[in-house]
C-alpha positions in Angstrom: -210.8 -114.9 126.3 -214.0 -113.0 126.3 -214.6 -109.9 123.6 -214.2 -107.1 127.1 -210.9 -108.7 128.2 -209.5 -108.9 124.7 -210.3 -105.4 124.2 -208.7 -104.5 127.4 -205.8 -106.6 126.4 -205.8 -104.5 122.5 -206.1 -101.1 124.1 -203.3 -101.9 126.4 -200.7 -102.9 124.1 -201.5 -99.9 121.6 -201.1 -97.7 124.9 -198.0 -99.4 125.2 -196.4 -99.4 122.0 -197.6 -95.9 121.8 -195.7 -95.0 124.9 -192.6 -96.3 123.3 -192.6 -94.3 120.4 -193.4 -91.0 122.5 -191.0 -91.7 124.5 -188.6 -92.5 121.8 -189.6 -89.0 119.9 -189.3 -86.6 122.5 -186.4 -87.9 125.2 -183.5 -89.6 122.7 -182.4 -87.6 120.0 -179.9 -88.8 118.2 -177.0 -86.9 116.6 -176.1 -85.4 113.0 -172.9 -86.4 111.4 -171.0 -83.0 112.0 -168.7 -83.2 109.6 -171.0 -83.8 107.0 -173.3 -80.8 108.6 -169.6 -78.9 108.3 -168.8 -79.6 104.8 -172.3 -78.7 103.6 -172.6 -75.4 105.8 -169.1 -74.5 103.5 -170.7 -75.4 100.2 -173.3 -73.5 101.1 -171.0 -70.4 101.8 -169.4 -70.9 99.1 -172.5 -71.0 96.9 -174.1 -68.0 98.4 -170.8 -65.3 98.3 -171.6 -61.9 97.3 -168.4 -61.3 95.6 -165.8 -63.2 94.1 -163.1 -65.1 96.4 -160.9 -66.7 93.9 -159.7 -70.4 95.1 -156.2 -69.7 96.7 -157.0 -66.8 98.8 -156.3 -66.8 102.1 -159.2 -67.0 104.8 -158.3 -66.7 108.8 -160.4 -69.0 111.0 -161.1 -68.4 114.5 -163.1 -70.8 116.1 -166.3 -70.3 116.9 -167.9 -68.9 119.9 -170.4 -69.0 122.3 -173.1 -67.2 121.4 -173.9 -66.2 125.1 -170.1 -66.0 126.3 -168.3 -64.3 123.3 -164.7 -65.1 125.4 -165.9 -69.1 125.7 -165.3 -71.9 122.8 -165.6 -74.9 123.9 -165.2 -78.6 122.0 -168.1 -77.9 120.4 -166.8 -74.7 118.7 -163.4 -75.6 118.6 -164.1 -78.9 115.9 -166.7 -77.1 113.8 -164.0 -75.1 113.1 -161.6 -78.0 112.5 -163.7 -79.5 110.1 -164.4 -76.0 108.1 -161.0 -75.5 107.9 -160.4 -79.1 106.7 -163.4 -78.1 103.9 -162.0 -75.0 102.7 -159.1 -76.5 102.8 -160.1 -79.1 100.1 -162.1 -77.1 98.6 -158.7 -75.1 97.2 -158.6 -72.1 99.8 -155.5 -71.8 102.0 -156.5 -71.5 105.4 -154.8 -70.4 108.7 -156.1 -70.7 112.1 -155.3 -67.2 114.1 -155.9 -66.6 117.9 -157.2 -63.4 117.5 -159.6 -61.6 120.0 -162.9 -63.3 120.6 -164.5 -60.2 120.1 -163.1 -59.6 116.8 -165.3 -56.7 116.1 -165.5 -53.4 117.4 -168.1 -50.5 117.5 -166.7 -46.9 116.4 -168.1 -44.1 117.5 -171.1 -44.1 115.0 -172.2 -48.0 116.4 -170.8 -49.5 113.5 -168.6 -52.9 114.0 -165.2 -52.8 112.6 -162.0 -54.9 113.1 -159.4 -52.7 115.1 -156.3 -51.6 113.3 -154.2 -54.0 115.1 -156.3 -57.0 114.4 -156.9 -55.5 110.7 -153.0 -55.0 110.1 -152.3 -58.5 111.5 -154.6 -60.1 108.9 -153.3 -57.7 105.9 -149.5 -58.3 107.2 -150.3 -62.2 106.2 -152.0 -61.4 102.9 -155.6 -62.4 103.9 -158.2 -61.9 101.8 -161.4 -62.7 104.0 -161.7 -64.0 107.8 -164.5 -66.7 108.9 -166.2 -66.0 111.9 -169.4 -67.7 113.9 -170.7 -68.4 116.9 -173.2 -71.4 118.6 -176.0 -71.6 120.9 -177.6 -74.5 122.2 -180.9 -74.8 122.9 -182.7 -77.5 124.5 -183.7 -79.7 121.5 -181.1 -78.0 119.1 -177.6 -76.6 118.6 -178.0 -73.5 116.3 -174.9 -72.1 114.5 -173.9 -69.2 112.3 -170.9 -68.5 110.0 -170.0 -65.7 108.4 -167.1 -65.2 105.8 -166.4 -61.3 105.8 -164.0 -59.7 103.2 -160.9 -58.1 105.1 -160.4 -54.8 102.8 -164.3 -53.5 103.2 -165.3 -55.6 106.5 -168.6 -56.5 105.0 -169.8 -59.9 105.2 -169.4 -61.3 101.7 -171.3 -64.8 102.7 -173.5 -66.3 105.4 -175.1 -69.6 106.5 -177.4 -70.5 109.3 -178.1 -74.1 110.5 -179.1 -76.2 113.5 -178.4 -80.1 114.4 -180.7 -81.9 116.9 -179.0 -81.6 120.6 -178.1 -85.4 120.9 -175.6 -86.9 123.0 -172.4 -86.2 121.7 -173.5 -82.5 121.1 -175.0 -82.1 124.0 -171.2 -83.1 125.8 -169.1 -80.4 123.6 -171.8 -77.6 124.4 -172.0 -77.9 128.0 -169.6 -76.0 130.6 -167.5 -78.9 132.2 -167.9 -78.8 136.3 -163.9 -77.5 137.5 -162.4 -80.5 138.9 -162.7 -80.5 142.8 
């Protein structure tokens, strides 16, 4: 083989092989282990709380929500809040799961959000001391979440967290609006 046509040959298989790893980089993305992304999103409200929230208290879960639909939760939503629970849970919190109102929060007539009375006496008549709230929004390359623990008695937020996880196949399923059935 001449020095032109092994050159030829070189630059083709770098072209290649580079081609690959593009390819690779930019169209599969692979998935995070969400309940290990779960766990850690609780330690880290845990770690960040503004006030105290001794172990034992009683938080209400809803799951969480769409970020562009605030009445839609779909799988996605639904076991990222399975998997919180399970983490407060073990990390010595009782937890209950509560159907309440997707849009929890309401603006009084100054703008301000506030839980209603009736949503606000529900969570007081079972002695809660906080309530977990968030919502999701995927984005093409990324699902990006938000959780926020907010004390009952003053409705401020008493902890937050903010994370994303790659939008890879299994992710990518639980985020996306399933066609009705024909």
């Amino acid at each position: 083989m001449n020095k032109k046509q092994m050159l030829v040959s070189s630059l083709l298989a770098i072209t290649t092989l580079s081609g690959c790893g593009i390819y690779n980089q930019y169209h599969y993305v692979k998935d995070d282990d969400f309940v290990e992304v779960s766990y850690e999103a609780v330690e880290q409200l845990l770690d960040n709380l503004k006030q105290p929230l001794p172990r034992g208290s009683l938080i209400v879960l809803n799951s969480l929500v769409n970020v562009n639909d605030l009445g839609q939760t779909l799988p996605f939503g639904r076991i990222v809040s399975e998997q919180i629970t399970s983490a407060m849970s073990r990390s010595g919190y009782r937890v209950m799961g509560m159907e309440l109102p997707t849009e929890i929060f309401n603006k009084n007539d100054a703008g301000i959000l506030e839980l209603p009375e009736k949503t606000k006496q529900a969570l007081t008549d079972v002695h809660a001391t906080a309530l977990f709230v968030g919502t999701y929004a995927a984005g093409r390359k990324n699902v990006y979440v938000s959780l926020r623990i907010v004390d009952i008695a003053s409705q401020n937020i008493i902890s937050t967290t903010d994370y994303s996880i790659p939008l890879g196949p299994d992710a990518k399923s639980m985020t996306t609006i399933p066609e009705p059935k024909k």
